[in-house]
PQR file with spaces between the fields and no chain letter, atoms N, CA, C, O and H, PARSE charges and radii, in Angstrom:
ATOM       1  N    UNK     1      88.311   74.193   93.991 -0.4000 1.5000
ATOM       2  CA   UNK     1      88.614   73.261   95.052 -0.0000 2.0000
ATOM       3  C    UNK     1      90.122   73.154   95.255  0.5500 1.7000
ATOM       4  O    UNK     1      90.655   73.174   96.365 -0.5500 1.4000
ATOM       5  N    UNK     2      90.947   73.007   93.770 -0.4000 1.5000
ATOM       6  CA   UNK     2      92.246   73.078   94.375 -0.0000 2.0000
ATOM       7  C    UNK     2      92.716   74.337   95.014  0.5500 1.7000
ATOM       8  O    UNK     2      93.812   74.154   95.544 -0.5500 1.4000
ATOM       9  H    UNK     2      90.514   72.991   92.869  0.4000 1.0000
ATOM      10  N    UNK     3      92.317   75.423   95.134 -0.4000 1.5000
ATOM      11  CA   UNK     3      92.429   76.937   95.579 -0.0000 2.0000
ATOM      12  C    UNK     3      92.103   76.676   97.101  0.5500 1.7000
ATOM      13  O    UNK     3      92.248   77.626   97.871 -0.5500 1.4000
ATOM      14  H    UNK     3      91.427   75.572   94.704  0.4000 1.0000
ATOM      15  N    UNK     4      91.765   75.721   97.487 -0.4000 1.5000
ATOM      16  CA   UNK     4      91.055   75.807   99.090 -0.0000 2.0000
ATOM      17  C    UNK     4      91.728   74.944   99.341  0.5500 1.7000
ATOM      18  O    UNK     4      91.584   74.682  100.535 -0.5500 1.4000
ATOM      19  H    UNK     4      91.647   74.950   96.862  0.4000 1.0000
ATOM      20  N    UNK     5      92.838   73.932   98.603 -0.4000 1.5000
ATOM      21  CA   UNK     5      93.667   72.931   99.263 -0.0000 2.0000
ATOM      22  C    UNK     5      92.972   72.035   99.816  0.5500 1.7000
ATOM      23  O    UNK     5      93.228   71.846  101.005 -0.5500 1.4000
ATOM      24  H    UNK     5      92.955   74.145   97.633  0.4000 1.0000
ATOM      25  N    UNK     6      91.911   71.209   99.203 -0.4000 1.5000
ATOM      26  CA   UNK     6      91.087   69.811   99.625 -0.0000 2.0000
ATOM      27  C    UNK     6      91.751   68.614   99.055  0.5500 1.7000
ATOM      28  O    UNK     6      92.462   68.713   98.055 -0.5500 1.4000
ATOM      29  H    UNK     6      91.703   71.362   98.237  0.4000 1.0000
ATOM      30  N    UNK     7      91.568   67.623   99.586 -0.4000 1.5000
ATOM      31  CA   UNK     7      92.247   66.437   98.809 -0.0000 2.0000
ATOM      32  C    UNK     7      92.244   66.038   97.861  0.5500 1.7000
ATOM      33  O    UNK     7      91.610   66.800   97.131 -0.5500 1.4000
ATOM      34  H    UNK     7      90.991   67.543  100.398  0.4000 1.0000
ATOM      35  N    UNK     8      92.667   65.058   97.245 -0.4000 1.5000
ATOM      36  CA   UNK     8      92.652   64.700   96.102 -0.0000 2.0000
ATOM      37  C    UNK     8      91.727   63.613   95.681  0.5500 1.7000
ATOM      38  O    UNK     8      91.531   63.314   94.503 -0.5500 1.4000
ATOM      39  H    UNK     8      93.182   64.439   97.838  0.4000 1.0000
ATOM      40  N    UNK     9      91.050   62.915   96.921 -0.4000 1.5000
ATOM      41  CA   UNK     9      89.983   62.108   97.112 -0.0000 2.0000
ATOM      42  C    UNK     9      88.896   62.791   96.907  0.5500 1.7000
ATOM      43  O    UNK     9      88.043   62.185   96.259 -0.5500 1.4000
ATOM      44  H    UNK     9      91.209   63.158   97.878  0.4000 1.0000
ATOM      45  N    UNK    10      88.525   64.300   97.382 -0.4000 1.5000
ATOM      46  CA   UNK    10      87.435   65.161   97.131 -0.0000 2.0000
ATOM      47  C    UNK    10      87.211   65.565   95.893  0.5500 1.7000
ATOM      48  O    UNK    10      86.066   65.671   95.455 -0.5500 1.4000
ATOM      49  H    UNK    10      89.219   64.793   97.908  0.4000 1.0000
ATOM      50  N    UNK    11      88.311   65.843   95.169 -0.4000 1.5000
ATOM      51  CA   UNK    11      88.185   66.246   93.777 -0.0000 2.0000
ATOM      52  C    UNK    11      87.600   65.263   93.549  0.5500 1.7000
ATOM      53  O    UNK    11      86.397   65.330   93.297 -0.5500 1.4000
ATOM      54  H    UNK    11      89.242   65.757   95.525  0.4000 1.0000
ATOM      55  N    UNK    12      88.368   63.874   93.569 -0.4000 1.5000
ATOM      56  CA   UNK    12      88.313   62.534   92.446 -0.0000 2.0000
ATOM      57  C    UNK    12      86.395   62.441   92.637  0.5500 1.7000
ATOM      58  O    UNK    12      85.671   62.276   91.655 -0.5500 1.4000
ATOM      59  H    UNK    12      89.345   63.821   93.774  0.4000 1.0000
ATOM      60  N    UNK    13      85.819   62.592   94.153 -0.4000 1.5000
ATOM      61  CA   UNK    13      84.666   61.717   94.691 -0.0000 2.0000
ATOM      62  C    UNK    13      83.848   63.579   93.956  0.5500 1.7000
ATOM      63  O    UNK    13      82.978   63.098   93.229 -0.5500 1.4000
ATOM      64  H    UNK    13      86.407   62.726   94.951  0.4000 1.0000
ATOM      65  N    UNK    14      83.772   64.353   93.874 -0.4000 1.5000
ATOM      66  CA   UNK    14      83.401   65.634   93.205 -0.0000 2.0000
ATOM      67  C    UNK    14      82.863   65.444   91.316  0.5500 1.7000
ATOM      68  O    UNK    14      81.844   65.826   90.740 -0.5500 1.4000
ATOM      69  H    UNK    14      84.479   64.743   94.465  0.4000 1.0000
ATOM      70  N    UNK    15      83.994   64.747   90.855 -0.4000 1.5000
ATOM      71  CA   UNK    15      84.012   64.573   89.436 -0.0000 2.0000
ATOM      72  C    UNK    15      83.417   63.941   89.149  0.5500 1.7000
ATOM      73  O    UNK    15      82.712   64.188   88.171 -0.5500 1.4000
ATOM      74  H    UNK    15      84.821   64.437   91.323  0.4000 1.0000
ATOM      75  N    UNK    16      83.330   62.797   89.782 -0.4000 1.5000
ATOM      76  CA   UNK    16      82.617   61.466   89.776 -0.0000 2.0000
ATOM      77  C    UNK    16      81.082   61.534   89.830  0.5500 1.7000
ATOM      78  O    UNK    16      80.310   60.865   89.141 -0.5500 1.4000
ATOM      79  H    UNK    16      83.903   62.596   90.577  0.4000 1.0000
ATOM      80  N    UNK    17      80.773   62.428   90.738 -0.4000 1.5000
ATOM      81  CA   UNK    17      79.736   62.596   91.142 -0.0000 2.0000
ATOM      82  C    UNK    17      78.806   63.510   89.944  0.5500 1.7000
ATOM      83  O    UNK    17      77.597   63.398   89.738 -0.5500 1.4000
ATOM      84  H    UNK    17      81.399   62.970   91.297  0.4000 1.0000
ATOM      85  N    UNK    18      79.287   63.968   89.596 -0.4000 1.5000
ATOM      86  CA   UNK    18      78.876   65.386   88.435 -0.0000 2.0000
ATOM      87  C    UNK    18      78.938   64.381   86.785  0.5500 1.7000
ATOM      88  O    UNK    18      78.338   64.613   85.735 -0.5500 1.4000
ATOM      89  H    UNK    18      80.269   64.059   89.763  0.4000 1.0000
ATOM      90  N    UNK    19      79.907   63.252   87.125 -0.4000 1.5000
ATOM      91  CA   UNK    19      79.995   62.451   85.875 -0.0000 2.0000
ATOM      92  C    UNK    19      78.651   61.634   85.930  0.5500 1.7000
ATOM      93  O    UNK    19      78.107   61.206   84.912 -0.5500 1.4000
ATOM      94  H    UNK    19      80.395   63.064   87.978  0.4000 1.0000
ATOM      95  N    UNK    20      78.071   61.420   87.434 -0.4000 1.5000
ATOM      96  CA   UNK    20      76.513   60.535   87.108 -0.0000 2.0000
ATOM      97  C    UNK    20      75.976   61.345   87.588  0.5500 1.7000
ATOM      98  O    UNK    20      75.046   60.832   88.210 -0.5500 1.4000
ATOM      99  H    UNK    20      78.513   61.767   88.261  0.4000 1.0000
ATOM     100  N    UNK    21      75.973   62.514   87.718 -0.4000 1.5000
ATOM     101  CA   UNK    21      74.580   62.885   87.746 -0.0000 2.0000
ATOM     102  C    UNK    21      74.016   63.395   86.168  0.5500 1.7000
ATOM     103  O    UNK    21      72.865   63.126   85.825 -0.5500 1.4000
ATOM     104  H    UNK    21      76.728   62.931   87.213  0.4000 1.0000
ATOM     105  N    UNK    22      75.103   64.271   85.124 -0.4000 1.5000
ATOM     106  CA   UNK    22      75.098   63.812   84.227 -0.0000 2.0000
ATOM     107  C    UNK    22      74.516   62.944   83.171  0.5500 1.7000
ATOM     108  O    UNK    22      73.838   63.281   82.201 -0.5500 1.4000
ATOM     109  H    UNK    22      76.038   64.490   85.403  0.4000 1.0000
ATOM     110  N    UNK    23      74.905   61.770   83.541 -0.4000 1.5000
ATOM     111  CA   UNK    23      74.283   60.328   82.969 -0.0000 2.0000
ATOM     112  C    UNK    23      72.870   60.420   83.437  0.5500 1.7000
ATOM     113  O    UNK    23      72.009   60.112   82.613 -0.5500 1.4000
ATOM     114  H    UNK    23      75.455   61.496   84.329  0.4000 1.0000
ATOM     115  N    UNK    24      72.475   60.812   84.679 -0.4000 1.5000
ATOM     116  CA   UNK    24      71.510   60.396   85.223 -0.0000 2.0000
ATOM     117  C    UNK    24      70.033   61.396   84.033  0.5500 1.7000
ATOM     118  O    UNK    24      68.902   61.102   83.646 -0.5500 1.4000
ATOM     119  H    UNK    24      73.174   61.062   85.349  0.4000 1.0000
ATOM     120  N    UNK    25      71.057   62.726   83.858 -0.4000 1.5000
ATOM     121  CA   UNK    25      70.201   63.535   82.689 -0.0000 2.0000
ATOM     122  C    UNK    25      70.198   63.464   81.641  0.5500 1.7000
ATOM     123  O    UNK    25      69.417   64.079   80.914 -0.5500 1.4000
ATOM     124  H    UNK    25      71.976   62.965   84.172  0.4000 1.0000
ATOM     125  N    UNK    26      71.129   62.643   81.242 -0.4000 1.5000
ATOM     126  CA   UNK    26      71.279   62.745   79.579 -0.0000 2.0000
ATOM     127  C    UNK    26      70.339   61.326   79.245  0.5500 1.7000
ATOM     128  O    UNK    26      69.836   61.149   78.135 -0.5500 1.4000
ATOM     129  H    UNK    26      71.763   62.143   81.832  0.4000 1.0000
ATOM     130  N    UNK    27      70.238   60.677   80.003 -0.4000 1.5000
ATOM     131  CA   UNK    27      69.605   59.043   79.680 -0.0000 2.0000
ATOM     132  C    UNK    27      68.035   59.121   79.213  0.5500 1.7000
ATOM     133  O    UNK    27      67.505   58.535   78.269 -0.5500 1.4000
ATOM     134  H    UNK    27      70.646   60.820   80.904  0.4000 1.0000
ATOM     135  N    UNK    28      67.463   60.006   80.144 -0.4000 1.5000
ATOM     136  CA   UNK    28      65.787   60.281   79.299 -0.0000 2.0000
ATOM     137  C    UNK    28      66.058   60.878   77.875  0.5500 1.7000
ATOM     138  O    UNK    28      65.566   60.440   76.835 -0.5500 1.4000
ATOM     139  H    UNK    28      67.893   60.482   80.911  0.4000 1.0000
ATOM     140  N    UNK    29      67.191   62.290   78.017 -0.4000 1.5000
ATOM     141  CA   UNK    29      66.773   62.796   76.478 -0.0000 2.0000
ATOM     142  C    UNK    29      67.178   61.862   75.613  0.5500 1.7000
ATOM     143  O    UNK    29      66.642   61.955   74.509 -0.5500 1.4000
ATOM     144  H    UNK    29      67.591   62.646   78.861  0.4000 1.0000
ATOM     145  N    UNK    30      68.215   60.685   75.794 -0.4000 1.5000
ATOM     146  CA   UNK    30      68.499   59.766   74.706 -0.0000 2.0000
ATOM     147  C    UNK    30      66.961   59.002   74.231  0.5500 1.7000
ATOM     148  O    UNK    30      66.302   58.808   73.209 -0.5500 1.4000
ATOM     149  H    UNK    30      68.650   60.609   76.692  0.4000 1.0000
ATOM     150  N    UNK    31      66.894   58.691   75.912 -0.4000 1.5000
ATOM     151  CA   UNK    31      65.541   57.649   75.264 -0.0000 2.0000
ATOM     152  C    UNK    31      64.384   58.090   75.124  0.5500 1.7000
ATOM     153  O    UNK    31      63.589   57.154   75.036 -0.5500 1.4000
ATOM     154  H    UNK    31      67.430   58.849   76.742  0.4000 1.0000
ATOM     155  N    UNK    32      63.729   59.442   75.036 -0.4000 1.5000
ATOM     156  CA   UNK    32      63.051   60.342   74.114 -0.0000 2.0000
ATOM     157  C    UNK    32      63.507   60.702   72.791  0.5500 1.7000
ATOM     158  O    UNK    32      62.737   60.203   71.971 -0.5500 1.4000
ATOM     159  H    UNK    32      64.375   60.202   75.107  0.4000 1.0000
ATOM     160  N    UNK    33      64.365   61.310   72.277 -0.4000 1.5000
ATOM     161  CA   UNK    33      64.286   61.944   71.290 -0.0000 2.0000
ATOM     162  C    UNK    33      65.267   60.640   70.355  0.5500 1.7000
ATOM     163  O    UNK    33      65.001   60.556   69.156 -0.5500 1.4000
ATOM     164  H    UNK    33      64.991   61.716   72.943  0.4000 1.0000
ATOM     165  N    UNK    34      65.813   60.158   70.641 -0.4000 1.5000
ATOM     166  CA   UNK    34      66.862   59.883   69.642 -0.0000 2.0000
ATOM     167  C    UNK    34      66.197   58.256   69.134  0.5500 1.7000
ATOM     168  O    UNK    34      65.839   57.342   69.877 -0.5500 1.4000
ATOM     169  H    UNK    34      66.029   60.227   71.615  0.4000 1.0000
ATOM     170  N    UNK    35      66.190   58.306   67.489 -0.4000 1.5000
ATOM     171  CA   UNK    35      65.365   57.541   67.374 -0.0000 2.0000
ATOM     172  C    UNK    35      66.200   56.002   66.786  0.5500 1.7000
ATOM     173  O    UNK    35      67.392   55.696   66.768 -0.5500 1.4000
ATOM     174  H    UNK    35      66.480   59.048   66.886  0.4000 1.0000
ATOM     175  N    UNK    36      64.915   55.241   66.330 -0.4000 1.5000
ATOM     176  CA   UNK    36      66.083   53.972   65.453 -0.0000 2.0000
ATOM     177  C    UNK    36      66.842   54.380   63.969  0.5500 1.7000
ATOM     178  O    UNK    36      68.002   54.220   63.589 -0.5500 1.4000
ATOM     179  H    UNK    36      63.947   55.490   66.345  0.4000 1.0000
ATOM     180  N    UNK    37      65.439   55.083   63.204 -0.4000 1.5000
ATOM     181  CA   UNK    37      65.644   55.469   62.247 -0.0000 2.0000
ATOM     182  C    UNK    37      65.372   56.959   61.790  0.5500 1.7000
ATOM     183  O    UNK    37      64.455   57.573   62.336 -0.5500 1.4000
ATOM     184  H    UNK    37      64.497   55.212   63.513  0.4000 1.0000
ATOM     185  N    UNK    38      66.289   57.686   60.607 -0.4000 1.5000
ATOM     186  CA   UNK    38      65.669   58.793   59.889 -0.0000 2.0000
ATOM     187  C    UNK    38      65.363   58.468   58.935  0.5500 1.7000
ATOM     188  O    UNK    38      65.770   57.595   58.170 -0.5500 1.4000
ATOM     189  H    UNK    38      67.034   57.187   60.163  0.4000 1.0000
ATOM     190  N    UNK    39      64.025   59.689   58.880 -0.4000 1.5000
ATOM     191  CA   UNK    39      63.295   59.456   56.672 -0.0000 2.0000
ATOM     192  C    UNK    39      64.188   60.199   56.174  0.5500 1.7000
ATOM     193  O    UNK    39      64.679   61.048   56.918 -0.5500 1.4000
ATOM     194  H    UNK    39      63.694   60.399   59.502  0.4000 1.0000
ATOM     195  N    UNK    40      64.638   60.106   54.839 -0.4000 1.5000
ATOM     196  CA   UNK    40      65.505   60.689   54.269 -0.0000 2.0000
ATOM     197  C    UNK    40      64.996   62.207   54.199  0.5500 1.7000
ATOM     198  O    UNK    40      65.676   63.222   54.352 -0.5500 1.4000
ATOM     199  H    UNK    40      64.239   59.417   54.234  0.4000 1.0000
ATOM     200  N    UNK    41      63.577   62.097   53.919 -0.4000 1.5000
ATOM     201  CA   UNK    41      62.902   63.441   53.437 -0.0000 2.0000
ATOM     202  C    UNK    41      62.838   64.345   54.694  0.5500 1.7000
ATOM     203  O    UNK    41      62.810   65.552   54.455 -0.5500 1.4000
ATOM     204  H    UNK    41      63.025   61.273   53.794  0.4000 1.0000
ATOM     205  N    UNK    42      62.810   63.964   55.985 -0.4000 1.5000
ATOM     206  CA   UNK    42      63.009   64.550   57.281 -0.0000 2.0000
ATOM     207  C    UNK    42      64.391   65.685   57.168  0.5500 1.7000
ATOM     208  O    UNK    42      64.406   66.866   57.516 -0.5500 1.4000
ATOM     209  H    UNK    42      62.832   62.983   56.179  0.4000 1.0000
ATOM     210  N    UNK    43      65.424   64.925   56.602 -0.4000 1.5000
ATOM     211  CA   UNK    43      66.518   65.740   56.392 -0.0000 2.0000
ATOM     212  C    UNK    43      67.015   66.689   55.943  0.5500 1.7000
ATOM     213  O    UNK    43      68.191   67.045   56.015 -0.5500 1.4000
ATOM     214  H    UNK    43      65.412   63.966   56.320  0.4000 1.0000
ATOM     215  N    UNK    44      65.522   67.520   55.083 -0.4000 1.5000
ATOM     216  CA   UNK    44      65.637   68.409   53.760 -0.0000 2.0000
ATOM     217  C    UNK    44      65.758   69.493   54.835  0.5500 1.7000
ATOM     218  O    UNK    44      65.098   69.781   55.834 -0.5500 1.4000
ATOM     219  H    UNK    44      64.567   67.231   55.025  0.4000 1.0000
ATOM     220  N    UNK    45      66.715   69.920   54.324 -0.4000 1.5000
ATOM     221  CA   UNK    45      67.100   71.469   54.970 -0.0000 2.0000
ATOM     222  C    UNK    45      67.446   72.462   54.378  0.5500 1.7000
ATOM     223  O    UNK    45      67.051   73.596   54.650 -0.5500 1.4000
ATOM     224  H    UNK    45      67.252   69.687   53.513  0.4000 1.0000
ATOM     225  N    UNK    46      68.463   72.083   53.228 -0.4000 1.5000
ATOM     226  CA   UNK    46      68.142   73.616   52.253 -0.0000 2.0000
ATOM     227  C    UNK    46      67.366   72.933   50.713  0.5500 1.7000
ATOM     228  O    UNK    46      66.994   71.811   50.368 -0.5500 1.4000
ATOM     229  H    UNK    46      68.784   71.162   53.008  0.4000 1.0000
ATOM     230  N    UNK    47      67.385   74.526   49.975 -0.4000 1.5000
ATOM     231  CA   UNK    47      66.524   74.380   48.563 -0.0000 2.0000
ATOM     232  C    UNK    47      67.313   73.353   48.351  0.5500 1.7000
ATOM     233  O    UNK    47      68.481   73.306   48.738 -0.5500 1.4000
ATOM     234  H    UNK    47      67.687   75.437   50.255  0.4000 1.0000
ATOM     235  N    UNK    48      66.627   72.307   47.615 -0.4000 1.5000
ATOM     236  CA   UNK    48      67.585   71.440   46.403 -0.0000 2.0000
ATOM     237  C    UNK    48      67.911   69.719   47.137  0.5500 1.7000
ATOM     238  O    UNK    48      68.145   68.589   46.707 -0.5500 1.4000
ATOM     239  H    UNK    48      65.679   72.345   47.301  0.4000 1.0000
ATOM     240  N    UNK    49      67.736   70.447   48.567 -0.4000 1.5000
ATOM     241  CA   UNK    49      67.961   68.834   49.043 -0.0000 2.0000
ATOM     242  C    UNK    49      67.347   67.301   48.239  0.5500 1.7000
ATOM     243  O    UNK    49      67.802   66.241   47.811 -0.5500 1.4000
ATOM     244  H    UNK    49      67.547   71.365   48.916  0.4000 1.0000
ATOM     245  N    UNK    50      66.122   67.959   48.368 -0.4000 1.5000
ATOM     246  CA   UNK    50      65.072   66.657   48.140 -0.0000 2.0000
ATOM     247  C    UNK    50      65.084   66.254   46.637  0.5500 1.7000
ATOM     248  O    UNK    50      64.756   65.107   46.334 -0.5500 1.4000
ATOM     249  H    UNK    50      65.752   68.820   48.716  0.4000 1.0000
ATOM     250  N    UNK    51      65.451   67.155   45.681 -0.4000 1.5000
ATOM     251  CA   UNK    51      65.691   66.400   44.233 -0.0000 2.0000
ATOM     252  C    UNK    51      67.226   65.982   44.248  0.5500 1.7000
ATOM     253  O    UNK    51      67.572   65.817   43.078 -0.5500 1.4000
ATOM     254  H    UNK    51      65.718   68.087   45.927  0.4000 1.0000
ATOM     255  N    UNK    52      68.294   65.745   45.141 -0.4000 1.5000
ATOM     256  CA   UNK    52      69.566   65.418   45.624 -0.0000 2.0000
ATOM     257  C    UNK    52      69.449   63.865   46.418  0.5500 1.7000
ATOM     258  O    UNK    52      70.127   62.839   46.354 -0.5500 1.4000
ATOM     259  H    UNK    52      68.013   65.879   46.091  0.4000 1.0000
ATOM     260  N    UNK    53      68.543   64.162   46.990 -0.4000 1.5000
ATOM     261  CA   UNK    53      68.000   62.854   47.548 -0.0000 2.0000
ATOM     262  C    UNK    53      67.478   61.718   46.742  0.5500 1.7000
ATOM     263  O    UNK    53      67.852   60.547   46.681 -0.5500 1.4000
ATOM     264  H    UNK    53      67.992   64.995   47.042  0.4000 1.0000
ATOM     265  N    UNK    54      66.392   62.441   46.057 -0.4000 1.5000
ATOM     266  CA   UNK    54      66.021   61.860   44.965 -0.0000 2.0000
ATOM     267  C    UNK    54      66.752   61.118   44.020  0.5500 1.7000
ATOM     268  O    UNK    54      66.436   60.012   43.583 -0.5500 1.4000
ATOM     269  H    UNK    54      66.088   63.392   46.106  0.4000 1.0000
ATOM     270  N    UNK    55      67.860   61.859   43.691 -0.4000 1.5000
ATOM     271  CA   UNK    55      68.555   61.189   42.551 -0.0000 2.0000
ATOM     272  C    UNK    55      69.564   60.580   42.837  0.5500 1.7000
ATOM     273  O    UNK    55      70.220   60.052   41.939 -0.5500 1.4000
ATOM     274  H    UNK    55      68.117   62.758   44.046  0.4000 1.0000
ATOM     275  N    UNK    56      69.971   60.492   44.232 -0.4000 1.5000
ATOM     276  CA   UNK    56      70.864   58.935   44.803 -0.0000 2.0000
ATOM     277  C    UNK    56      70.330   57.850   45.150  0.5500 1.7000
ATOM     278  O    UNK    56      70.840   56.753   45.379 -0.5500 1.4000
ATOM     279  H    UNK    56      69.438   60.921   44.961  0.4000 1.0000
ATOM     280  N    UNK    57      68.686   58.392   45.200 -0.4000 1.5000
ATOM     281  CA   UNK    57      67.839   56.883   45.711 -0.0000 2.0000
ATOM     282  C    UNK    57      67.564   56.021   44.254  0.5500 1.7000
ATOM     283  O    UNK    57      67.291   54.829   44.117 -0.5500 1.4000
ATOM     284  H    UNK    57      68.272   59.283   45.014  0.4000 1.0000
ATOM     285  N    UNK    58      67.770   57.250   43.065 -0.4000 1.5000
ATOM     286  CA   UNK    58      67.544   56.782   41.902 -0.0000 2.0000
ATOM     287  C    UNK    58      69.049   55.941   41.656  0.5500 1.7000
ATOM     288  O    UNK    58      69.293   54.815   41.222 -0.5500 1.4000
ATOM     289  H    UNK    58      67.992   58.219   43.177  0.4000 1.0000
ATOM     290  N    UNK    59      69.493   56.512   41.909 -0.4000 1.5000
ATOM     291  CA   UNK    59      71.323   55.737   41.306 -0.0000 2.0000
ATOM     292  C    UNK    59      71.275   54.397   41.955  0.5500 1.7000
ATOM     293  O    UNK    59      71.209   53.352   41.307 -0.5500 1.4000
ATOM     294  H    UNK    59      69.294   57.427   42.261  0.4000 1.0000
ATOM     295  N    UNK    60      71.314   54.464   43.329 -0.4000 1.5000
ATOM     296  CA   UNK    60      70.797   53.169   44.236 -0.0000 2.0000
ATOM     297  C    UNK    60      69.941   52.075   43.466  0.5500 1.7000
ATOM     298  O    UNK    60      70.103   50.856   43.533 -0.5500 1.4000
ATOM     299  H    UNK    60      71.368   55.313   43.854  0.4000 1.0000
ATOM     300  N    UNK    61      69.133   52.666   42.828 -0.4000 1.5000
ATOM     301  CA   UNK    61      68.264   51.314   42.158 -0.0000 2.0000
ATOM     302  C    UNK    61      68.457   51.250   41.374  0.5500 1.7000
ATOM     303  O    UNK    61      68.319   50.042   41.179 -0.5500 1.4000
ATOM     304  H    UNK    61      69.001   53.655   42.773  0.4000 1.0000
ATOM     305  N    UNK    62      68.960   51.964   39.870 -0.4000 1.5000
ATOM     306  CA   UNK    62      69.736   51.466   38.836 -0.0000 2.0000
ATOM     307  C    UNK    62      70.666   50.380   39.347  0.5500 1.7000
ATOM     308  O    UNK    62      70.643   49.186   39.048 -0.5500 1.4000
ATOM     309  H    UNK    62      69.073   52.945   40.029  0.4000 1.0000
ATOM     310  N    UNK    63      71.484   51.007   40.169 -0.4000 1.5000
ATOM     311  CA   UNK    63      72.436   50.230   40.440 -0.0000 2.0000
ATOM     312  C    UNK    63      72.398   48.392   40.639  0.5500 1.7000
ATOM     313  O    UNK    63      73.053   47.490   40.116 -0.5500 1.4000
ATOM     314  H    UNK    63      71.503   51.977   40.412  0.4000 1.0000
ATOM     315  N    UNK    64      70.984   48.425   41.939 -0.4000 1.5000
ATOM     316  CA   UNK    64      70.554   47.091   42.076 -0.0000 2.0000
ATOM     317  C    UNK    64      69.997   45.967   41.492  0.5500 1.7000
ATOM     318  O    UNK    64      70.120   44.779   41.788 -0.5500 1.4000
ATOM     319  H    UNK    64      70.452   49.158   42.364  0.4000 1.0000
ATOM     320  N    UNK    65      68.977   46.855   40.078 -0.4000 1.5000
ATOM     321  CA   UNK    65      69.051   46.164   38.492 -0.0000 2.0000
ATOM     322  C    UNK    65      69.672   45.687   37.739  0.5500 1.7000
ATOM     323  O    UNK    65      69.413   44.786   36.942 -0.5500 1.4000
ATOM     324  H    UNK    65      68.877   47.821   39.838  0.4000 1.0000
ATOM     325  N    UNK    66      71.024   46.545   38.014 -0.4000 1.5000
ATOM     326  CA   UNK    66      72.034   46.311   36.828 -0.0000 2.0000
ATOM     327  C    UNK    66      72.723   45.094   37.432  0.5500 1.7000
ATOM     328  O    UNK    66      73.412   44.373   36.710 -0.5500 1.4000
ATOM     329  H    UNK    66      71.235   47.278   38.661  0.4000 1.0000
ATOM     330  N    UNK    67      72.531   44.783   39.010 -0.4000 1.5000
ATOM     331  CA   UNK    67      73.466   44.062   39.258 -0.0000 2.0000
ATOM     332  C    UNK    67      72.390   42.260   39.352  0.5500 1.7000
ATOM     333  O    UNK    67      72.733   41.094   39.156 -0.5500 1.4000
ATOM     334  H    UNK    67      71.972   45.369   39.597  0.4000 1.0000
ATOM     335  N    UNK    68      71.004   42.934   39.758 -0.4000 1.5000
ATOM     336  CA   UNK    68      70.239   41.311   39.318 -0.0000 2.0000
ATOM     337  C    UNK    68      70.714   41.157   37.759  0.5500 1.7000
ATOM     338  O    UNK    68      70.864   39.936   37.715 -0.5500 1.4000
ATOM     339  H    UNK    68      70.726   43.881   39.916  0.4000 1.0000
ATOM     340  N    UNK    69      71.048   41.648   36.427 -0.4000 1.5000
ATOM     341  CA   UNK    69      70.840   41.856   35.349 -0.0000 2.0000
ATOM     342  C    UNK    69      72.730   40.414   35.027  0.5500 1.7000
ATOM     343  O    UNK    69      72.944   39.480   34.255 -0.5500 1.4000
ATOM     344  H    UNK    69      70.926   42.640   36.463  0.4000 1.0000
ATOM     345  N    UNK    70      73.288   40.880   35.783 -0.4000 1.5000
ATOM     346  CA   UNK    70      74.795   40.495   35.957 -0.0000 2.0000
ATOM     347  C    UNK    70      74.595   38.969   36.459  0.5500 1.7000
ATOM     348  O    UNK    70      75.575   38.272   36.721 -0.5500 1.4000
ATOM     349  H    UNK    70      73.114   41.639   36.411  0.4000 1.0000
């Protein structure tokens, strides 16, 4: 557009326009796919994850014992 010498109102009203239409597509995939929460176990992606997982959920609750214990 600047190559064809149009205004600077056309650009601005161009950008704008492409900025909601945009919005106008991205707003279903938010409110389809994207959720409140993840399971931790959802997350396992390589070998080893899930006993990694495991043993911070374990540290986590030591932890919360030791501190009713206090």
């Amino acid at each position: 557009m600047d190559n064809d010498k149009h205004p600077f109102m056309t650009n601005l009203a161009v950008t704008w326009g492409l900025c909601a239409a945009g919005l106008i597509f991205v707003i279903p995939v938010i409110a389809l796919r994207v959720k409140e929460h993840t399971d931790a176990l959802q997350e396992v992606t390589v070998p080893g994850r899930a006993e990694e997982i495991a043993a911070v959920e374990q540290e986590v609750a030591n932890a919360s014992v030791s501190e009713k214990h206090t």
